[in-house]
C-alpha positions as CSV (number, residue, x, y, z in Angstrom):
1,X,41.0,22.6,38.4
2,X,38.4,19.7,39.3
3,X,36.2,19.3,36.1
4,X,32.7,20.3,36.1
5,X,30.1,17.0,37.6
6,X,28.2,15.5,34.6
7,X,24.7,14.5,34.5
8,X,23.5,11.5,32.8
9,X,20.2,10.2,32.3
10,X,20.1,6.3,32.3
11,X,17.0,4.8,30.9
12,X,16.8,0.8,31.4
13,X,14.5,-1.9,33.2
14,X,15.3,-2.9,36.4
15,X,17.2,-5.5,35.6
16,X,19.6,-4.0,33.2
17,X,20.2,-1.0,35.4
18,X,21.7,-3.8,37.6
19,X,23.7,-5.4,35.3
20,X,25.0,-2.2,34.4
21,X,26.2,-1.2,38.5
22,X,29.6,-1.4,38.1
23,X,29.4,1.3,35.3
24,X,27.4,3.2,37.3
25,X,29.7,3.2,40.2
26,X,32.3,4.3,37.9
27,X,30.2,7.3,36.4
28,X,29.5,8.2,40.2
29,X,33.5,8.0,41.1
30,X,34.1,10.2,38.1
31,X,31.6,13.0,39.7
32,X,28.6,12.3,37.2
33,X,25.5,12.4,38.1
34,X,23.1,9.6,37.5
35,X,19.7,9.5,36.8
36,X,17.9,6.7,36.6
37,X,14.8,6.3,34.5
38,X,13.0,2.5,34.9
39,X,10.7,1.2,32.7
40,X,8.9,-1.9,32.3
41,X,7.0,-1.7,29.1
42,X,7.3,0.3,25.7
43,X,10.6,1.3,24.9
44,X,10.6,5.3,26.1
45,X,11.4,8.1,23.6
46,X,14.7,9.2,25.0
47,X,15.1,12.3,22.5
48,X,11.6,13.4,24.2
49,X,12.9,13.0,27.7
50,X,16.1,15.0,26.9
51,X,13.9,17.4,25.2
52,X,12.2,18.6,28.4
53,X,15.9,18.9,30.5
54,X,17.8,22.1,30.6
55,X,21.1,20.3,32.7
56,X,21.7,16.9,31.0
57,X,25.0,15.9,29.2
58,X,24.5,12.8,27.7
59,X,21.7,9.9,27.1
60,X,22.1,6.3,27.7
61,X,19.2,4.0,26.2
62,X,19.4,0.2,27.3
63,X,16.7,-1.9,25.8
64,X,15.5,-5.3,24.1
65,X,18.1,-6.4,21.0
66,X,15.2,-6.9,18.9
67,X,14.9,-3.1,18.3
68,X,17.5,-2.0,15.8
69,X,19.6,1.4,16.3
70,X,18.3,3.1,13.3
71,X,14.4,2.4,14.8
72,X,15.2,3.2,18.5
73,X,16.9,6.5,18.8
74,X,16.7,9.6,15.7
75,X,20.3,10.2,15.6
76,X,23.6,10.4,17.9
77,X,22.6,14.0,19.1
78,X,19.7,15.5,20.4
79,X,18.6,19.1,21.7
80,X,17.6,19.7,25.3
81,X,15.3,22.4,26.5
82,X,18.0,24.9,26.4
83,X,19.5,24.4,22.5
84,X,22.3,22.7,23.9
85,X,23.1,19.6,21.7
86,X,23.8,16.6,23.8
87,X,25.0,13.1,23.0
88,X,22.5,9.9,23.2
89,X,23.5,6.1,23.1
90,X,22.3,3.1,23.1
91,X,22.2,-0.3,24.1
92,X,20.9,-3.5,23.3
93,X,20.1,-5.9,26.0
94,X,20.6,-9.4,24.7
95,X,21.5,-11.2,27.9
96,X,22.8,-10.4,31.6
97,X,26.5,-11.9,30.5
98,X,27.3,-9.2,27.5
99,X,25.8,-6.1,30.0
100,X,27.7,-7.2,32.9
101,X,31.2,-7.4,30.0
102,X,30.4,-4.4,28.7
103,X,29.9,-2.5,32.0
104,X,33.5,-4.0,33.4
105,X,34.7,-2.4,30.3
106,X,33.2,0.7,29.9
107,X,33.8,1.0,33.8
108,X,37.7,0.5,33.3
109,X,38.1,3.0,31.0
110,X,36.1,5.3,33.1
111,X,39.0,5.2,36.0
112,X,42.2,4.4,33.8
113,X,44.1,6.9,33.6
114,X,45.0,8.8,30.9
115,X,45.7,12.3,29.9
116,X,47.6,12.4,26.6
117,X,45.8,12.3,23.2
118,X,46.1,9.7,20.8
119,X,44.4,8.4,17.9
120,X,44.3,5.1,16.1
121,X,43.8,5.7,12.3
122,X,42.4,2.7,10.3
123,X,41.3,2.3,6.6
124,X,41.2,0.8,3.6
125,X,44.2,-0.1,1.5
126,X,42.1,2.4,-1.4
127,X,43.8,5.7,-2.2
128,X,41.1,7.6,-1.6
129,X,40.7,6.8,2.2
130,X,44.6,6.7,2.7
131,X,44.5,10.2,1.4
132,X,42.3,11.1,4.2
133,X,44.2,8.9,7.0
134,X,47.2,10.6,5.5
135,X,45.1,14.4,6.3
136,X,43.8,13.1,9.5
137,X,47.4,12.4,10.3
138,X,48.6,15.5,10.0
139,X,45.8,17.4,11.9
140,X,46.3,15.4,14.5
141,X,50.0,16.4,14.3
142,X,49.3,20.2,14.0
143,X,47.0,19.9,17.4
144,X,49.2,17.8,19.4
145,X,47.5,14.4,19.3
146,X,49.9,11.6,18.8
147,X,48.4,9.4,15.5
148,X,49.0,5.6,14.7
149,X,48.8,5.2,11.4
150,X,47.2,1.7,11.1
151,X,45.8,1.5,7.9
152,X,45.3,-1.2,5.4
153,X,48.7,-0.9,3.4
154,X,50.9,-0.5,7.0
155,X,49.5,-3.5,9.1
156,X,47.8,-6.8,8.7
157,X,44.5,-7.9,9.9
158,X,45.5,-9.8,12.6
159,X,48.3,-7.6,13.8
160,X,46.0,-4.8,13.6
161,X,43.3,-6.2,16.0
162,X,46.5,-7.1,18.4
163,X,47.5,-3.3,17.8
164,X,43.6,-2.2,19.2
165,X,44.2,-3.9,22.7
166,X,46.6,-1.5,23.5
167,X,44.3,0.5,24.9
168,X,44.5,4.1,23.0
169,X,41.3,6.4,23.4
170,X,40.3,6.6,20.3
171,X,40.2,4.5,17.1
172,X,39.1,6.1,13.2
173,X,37.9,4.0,10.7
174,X,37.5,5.3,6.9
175,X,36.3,3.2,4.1
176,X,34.0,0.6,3.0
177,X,31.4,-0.8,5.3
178,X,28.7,-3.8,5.9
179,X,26.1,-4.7,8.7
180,X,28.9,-7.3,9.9
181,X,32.0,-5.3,9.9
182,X,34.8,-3.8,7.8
183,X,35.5,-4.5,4.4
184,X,39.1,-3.3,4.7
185,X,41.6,-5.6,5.8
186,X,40.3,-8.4,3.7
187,X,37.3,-8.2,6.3
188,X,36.9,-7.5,10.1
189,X,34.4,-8.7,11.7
190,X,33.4,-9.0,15.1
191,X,34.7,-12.4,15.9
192,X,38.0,-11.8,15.1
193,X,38.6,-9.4,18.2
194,X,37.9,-13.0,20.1
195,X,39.1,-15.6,18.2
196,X,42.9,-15.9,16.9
197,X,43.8,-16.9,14.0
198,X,45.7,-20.2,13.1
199,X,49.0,-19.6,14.4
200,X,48.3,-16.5,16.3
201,X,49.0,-15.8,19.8
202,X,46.8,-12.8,21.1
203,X,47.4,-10.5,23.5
204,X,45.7,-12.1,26.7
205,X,46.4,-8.4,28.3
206,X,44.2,-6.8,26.0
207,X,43.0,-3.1,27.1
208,X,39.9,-1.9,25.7
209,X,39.6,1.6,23.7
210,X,37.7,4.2,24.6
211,X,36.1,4.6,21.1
212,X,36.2,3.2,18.0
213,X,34.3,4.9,15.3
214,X,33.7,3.5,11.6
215,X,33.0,6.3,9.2
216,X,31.5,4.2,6.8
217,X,28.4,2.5,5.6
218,X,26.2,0.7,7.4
219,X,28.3,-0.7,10.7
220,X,24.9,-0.2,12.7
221,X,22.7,-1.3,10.4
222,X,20.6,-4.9,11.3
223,X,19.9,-5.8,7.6
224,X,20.7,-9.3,7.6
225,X,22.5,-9.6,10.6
226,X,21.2,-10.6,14.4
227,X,23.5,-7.7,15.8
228,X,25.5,-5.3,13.7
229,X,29.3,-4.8,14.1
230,X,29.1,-1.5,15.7
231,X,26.6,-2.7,18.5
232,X,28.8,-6.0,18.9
233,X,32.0,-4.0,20.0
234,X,31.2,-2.6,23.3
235,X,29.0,-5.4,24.1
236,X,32.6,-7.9,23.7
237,X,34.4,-5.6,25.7
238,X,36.8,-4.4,22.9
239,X,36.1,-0.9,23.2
240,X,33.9,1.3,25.8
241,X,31.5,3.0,23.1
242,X,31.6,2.6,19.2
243,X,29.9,4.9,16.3
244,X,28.3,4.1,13.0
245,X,26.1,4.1,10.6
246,X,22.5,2.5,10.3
247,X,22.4,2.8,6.4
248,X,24.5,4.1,3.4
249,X,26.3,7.3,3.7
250,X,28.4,9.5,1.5
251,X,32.5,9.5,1.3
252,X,32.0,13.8,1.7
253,X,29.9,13.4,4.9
254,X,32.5,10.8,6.2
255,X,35.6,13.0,5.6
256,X,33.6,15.5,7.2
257,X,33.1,13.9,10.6
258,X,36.6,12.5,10.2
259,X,38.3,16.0,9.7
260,X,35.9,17.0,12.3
261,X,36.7,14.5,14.8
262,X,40.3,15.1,14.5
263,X,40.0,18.8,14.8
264,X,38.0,18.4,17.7
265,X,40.3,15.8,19.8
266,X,43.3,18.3,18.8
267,X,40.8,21.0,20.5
268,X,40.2,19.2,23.7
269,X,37.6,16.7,23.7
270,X,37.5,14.4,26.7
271,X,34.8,12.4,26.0
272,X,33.0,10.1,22.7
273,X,30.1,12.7,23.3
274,X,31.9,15.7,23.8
275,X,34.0,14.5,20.6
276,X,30.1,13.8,18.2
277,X,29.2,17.7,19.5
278,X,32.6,19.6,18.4
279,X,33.1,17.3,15.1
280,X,29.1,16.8,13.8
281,X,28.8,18.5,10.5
282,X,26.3,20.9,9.5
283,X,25.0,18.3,7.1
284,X,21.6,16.8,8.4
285,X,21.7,13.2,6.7
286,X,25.5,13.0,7.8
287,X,24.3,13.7,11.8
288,X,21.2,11.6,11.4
289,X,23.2,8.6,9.2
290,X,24.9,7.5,12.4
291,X,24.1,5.9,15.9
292,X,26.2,5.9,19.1
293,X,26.6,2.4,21.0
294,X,28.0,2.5,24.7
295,X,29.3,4.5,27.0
296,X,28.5,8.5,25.8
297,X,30.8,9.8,28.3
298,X,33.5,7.1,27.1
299,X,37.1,9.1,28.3
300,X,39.0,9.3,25.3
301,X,42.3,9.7,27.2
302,X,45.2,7.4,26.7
303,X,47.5,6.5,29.6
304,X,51.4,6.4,29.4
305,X,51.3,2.4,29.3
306,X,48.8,2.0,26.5
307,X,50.9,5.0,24.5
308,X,53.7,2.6,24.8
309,X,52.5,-0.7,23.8
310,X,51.0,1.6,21.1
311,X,54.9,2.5,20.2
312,X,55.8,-1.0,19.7
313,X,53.2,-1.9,16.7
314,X,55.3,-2.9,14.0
315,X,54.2,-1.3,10.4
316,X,55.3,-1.8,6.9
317,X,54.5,1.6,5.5
């Protein structure tokens, strides 16, 4: 059975919604419906504008990088007219080149296809967040989703960034955070998915992910940084949409929306946004901690090839 068409509202200038075309050629192929909503001025109140639909599935917001995730949208979810919860994301236009890289992305992994579930599942070499890889592990297990465990004490850095161009829908990150990246692996940070290190050779077939989502502090936060990490992934084409948060957050709510996440890929979720609805916990600071970056219909799929390449990682754990 053909799936139900989608219905997007797309809120840019005129000159981002072009940047943006192949993306939105893609959402068209994949029987979503796009609305376009230009503006030239003030950055519009998205949440408002879903507010007064009753059909809309998910919110893109494109706007000027000096505005900060945590100051542009209230959270990754917002209610529409009806109740219904539905997914908002943003954007930040810094120049023509990163839209136009991050709509080729986001626009191949809207028509790769993929219909088996796996799950990446990243984190700190601390017992506390391998014990929760370790649970996430097995609910993926229990629900049918095949998990990578990829974590701090199994893989290094550099092998672990090769390991993310394989091209699986959905990456987990659990454990510390900052405004520029990861703390675990002795430090990610967004150059590293672009510039090898001495000695190694990267992948120059890299496939982006659908999602990568840090559970942690502060990934989306601007404090002392011209673009956070979380914000810099989908704009360098390493994955289609990315989640995190715009201050400090609590290890409970974070186990929450990782148990949640897991729970709701083994359940079905086809899509970042779709994921955020099923997994967000009842907590209010733990929804309104975080911000969605990207593509909020992001597939979350992973094709037999990437599920593959995924095979081959080498671990040590």
């Amino acid at each position: 059975m053909a799936a139900a068409p989608r219905h997007l509202l797309l809120c840019a200038t005129r000159k981002a919604a072009a940047a943006l075309s192949e993306l939105v050629e893609a959402w068209r192929s994949a029987s979503v419906r796009v609305e376009l909503e230009y503006f030239t001025g003030a950055t519009p109140d998205v949440a408002a504008l879903v507010g007064e639909h009753d059909t809309l599935d998910a919110a893109l917001l494109v706007s000027w990088a000096r505005r900060a995730p945590g100051t542009v949208l209230p959270a990754p979810l917002v209610r529409r007219r009806d109740g219904a919860r539905v997914p908002i994301a943003w954007l930040p236009f810094r120049d023509t080149a990163s839209l136009h890289r991050f709509a080729a992305t986001a626009a191949r992994v809207q028509r790769r296809a993929g219909n088996r579930r796996a799950v990446a599942l990243l984190g700190q070499w601390l017992p506390n967040y391998l014990r929760v890889s370790d649970r996430m592990r097995w609910l993926a297990h229990e629900g049918g989703v095949r998990a990578f465990r990829w974590t701090g004490d199994a893989i290094t850095r550099e092998s672990m960034i090769d390991a993310l161009g394989c091209g699986l829908g959905l990456g987990l990150y659990v454990g510390h955070g900052r405004p520029m990246g990861w703390v675990g692996y002795h430090g990610v940070r967004a150059h590293h998915f672009h510039e090898p290190e001495p000695g190694i050779a990267r992948r120059s077939t890299r496939e982006p992910m659908g999602a990568i989502l840090s559970l942690c502090c502060r990934t989306a936060s601007r404090k002392r940084v011209g673009m956070s990490y979380a914000e810099s992934l989908p704009l360098l084409g390493v994955a289609a949409a990315s989640f995190g948060a715009v201050r400090d957050t609590l290890h409970s709510d974070n186990t929450r929306w990782a148990i949640g996440v897991c729970s709701a890929l083994a359940a079905g979720a086809s899509t970042v946004g779709d994921l955020l609805v099923r997994a967000a916990p009842a907590s209010p600071t733990a929804l309104e901690s975080y911000r969605l970056i990207g593509d909020p219909l992001a597939p979350l799929g992973t094709d037999e090839r990437s599920l593959r390449r995924a095979q081959r990682v080498r671990t040590y754990a």
